[in-house]
C-alpha positions as CSV (number, residue, x, y, z in Angstrom):
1,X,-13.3,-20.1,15.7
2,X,-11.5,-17.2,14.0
3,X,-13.5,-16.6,10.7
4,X,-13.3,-14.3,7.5
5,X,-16.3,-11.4,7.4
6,X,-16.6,-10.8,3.6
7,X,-19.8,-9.5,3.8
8,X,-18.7,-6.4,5.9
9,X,-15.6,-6.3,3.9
10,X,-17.6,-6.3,0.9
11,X,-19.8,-3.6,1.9
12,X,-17.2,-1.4,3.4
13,X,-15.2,-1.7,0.0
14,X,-19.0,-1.2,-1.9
15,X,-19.3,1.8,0.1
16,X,-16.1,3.5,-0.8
17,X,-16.4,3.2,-4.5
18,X,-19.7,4.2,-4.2
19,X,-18.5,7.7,-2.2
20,X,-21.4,6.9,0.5
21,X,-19.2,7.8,3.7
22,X,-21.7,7.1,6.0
23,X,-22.0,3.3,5.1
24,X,-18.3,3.3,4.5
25,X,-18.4,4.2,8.3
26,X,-20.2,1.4,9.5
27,X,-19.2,-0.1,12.9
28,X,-21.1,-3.1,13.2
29,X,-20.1,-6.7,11.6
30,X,-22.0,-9.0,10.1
31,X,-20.5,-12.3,11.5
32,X,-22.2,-13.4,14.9
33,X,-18.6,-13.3,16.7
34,X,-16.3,-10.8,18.6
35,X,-14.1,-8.4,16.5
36,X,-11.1,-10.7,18.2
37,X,-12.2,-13.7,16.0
38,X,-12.5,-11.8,12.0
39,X,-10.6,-11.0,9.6
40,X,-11.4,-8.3,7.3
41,X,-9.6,-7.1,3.9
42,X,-10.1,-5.0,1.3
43,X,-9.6,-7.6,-1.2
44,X,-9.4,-11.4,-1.6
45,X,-7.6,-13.8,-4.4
46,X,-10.8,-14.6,-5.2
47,X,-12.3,-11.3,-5.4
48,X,-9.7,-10.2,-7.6
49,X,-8.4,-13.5,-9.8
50,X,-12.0,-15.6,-9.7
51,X,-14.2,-15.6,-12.4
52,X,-16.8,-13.3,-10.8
53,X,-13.2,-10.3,-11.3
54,X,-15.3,-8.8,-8.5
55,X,-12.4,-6.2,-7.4
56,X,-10.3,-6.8,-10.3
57,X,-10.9,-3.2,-12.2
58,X,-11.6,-1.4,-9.1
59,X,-8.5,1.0,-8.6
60,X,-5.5,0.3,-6.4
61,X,-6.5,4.1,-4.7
62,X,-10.3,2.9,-3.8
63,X,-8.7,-0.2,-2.5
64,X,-6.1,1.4,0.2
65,X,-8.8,3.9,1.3
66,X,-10.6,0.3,2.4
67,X,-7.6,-0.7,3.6
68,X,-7.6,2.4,5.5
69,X,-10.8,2.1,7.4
70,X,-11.1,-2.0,7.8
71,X,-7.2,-2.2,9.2
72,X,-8.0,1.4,11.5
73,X,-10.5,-1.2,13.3
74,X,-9.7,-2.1,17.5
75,X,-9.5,-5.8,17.6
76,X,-9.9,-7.5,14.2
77,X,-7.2,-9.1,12.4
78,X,-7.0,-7.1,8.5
79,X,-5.3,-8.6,5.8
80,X,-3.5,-7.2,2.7
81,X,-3.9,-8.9,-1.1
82,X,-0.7,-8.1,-2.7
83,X,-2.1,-8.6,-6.6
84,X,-0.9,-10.4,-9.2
85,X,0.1,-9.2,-12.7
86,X,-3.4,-9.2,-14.2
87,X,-6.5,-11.2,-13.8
88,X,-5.3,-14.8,-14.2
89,X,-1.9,-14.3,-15.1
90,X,1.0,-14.5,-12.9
91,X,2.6,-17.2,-10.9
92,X,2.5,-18.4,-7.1
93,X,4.2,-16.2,-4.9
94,X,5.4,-13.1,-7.5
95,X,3.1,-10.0,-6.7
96,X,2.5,-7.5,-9.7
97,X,1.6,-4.5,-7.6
98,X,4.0,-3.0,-5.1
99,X,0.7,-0.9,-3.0
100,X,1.3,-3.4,0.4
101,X,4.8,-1.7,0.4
102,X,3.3,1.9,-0.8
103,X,3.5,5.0,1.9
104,X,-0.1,5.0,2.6
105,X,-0.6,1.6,3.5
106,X,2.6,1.4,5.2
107,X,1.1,4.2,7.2
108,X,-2.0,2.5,8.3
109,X,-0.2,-0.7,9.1
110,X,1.8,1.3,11.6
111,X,-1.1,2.9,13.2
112,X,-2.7,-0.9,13.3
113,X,0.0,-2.0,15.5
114,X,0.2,1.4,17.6
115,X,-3.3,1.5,19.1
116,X,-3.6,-2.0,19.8
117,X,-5.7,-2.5,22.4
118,X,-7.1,0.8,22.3
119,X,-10.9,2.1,22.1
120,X,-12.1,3.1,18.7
121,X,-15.1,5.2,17.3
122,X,-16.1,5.5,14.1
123,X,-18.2,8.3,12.1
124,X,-18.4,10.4,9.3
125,X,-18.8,13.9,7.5
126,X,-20.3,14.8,4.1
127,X,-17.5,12.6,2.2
128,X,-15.3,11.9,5.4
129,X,-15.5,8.4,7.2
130,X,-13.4,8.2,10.0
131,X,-12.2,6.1,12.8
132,X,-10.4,7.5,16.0
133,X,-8.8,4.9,18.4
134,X,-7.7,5.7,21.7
135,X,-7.4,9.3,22.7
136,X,-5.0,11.0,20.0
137,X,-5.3,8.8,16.9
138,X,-7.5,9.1,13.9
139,X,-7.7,7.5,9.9
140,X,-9.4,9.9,7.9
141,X,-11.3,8.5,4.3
142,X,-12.0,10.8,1.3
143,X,-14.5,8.5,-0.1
144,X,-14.9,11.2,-3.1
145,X,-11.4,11.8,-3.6
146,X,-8.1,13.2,-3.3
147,X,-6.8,16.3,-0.9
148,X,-9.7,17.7,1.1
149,X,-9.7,20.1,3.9
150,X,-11.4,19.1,6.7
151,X,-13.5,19.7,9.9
152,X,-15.3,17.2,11.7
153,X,-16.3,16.3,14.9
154,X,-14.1,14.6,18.1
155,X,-16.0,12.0,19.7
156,X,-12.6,10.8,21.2
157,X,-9.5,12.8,20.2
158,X,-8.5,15.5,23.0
159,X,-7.2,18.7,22.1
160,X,-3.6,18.9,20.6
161,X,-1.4,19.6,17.7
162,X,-0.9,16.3,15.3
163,X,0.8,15.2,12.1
164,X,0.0,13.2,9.1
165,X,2.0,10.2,8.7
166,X,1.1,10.3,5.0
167,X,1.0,13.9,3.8
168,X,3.1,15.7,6.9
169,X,0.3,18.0,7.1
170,X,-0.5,19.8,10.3
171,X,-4.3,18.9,12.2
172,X,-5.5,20.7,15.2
173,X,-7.8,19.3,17.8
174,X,-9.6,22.2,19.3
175,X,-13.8,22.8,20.7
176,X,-14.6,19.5,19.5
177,X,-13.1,19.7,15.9
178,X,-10.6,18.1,14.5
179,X,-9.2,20.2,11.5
180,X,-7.0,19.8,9.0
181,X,-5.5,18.9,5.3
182,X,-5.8,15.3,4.1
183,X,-3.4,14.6,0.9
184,X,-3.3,13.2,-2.3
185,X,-4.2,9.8,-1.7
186,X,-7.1,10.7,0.1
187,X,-6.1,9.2,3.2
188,X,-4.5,10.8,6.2
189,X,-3.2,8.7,9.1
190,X,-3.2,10.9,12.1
191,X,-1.4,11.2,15.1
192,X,2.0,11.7,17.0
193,X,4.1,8.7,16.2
194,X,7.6,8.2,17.8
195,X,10.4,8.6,15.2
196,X,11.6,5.6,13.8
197,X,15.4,6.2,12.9
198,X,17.3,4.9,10.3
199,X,17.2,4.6,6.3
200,X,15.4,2.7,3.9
201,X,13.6,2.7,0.4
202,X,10.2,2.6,-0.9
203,X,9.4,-0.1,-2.5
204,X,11.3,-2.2,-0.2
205,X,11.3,-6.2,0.9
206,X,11.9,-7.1,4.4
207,X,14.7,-9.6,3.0
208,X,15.9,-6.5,1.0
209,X,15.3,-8.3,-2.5
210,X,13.0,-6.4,-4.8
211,X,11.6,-7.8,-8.5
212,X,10.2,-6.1,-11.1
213,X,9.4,-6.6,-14.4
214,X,8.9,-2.6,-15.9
215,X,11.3,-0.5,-18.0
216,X,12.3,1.8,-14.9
217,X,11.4,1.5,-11.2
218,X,11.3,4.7,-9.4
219,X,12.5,4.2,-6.0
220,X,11.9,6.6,-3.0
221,X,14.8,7.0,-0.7
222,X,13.9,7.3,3.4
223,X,16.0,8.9,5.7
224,X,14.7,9.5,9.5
225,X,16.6,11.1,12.6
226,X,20.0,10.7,11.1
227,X,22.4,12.7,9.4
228,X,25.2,12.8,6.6
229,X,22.3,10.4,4.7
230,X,23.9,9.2,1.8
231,X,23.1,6.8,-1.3
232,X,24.9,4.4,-3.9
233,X,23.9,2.2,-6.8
234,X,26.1,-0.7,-7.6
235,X,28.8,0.3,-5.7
236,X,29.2,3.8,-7.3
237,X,30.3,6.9,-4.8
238,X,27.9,7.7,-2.5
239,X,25.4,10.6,-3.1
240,X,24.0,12.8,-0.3
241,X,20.2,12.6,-0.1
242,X,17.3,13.9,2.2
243,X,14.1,12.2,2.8
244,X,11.8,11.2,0.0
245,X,14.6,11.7,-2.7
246,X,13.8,9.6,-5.7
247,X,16.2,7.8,-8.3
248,X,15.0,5.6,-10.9
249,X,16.4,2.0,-11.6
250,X,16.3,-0.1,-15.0
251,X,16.9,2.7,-17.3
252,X,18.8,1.3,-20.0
253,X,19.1,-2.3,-18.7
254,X,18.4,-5.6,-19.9
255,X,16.2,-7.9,-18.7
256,X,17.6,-10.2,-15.5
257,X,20.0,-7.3,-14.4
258,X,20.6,-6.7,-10.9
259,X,21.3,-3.6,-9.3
260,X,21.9,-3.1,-5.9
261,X,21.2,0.1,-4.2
262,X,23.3,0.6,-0.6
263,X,21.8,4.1,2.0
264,X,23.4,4.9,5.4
265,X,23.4,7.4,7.7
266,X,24.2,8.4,11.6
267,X,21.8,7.9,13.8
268,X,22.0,11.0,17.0
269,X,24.1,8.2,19.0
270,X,26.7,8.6,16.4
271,X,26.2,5.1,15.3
272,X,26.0,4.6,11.6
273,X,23.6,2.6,10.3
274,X,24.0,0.9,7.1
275,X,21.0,-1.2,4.4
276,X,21.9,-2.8,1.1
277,X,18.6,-3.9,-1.0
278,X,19.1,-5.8,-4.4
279,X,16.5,-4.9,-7.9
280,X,16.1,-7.5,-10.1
281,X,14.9,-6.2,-13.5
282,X,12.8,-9.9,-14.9
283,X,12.3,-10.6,-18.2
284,X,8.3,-9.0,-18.8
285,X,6.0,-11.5,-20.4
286,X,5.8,-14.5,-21.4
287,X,8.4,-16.6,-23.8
288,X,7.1,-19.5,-25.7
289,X,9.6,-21.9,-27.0
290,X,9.1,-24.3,-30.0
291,X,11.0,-27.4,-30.8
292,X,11.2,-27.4,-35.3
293,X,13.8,-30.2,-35.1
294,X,11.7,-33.3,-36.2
295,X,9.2,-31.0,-38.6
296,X,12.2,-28.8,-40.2
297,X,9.7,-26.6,-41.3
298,X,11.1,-23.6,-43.4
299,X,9.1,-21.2,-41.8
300,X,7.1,-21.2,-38.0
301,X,4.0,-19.2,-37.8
302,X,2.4,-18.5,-33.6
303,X,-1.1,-17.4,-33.4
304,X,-2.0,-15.8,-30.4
305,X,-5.5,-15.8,-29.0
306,X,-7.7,-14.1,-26.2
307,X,-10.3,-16.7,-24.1
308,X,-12.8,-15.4,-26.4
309,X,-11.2,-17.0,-29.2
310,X,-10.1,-13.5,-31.3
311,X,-7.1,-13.5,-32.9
312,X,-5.0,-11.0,-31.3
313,X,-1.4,-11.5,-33.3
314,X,0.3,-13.8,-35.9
């Protein structure tokens, strides 16, 4: 039967917050079955929500760089915890972090579904763990950080010219090495996808309905293989834009407004493409209503609590 492998999960996840590449790197599971039958994850509900708030103040970053290496794996099945708004609060089915839909993760997902099937090899260097799968694909970890430039070995990976799904850095596979810039995020996804045309935004919903319940929401603007790329918000006249162009929503909005934000663009066949994706700004925190009518007090005092039992507001 198909079973969840927390303790490899666990100590892959351990591994990367403790910057100790080489156990990040592991290859083995600790479940008596084939990779077919686990699932792995960075993160679980009750790793972050139990009591225990095992993975609850570990950072989003130190989570996707797990996400990176248990998700890179040939075989297993990796799942994503989309968190809540904070350690027991939130409700059923509303997520309070938007990382599943972030560029990084969204990059690793991709190369998940790409090598499928394909060989993998893991190893590491100094603060590097990495896995390659097939022939000219590799996930590179910065268990120590951010942007690093690199040069480790190719057990796998033939010689070649590849990109960074993540950064759009160049790497080079050349007398045994693989070399090159990882980003930011401390993740580069590596190899030569095939374009995916069209347009979209970032964060985005499959259904193209997006909730949030900040100020502002800045919102990245995706553009692929097309031309005369073009954006509007709430029907207003369409804006040219190039890839990775960023607008903010919410900015002097109420509460429970919708905006809707509509991109297109023409695709090389000449056929234009055209997504509409709704923002619904909710109401942050929590209202508590009280009913005065049969006390008719004059005044109405709320004390607000933590579990601990301090006073935190009158």
């Amino acid at each position: 039967m198909s079973v969840t492998d927390d303790s490899t999960s666990r100590d892959i996840r351990n591994n990367v917050t403790g910057h100790n590449a080489g156990g990040a790197a592991r290859a083995n599971y600790d479940k008596g079955t084939s990779a077919g039958k686990l699932l792995l994850w960075p993160e679980s509900h009750d790793t972050y929500a139990g009591d225990g708030k095992e993975t609850t103040s570990i950072s989003t970053s130190d989570i996707n760089k797990t996400w990176a290496l248990v998700a890179s794996r040939t075989g297993a099945t990796a799942l994503y915890f989309a968190r809540p708004q904070g350690w027991g609060q939130g409700n059923i089915g509303t997520i309070g972090s938007t990382q599943c839909f972030s560029n990084e993760v969204t990059a690793v997902n991709r190369f998940h579904n790409y090598y499928v099937g394909q060989s993998e090899y893991l190893a590491y260097s100094g603060s590097i763990a990495y896995t390659e799968r097939g022939t000219d694909g590799v996930i590179l970890v910065n268990v120590n950080g951010g942007s690093q430039q690199v040069s480790v070995t190719a057990h796998a990976m033939k010689n070649g010219t590849y990109k960074d799904q993540i950064s759009g850095n160049t790497f080079t596979v050349s007398g045994g090495k693989i070399n090159g810039s990882i980003g930011s995020t401390g993740i580069a996804v590596v190899y030569n996808a095939a374009s995916i045309e069209g347009v979209s935004v970032n964060p985005g919903t499959p259904d193209g309905t997006y909730n949030y319940d900040t100020d502002t929401l800045k919102v990245t603007l995706n553009c692929v293989s097309v031309t005369n790329a073009k954006y509007s918000v709430d029907g207003s006249a369409p804006v040219a834009f190039t890839n990775g162009t960023q607008i903010t929503l919410g900015a002097g909005k109420a509460y429970e407004t919708v905006q809707v934000v509509t991109v297109t663009g023409t695709l090389a066949s000449g056929t234009t493409v055209t997504k509409q994706y709704t923002f619904f700004k909710t109401q942050t925190g929590t209202t508590i209503y009280f009913d005065n009518s049969s006390y008719n007090w004059s005044s109405v005092y709320a004390y607000i609590y933590t579990n601990q039992g301090a006073e935190l507001a009158q």
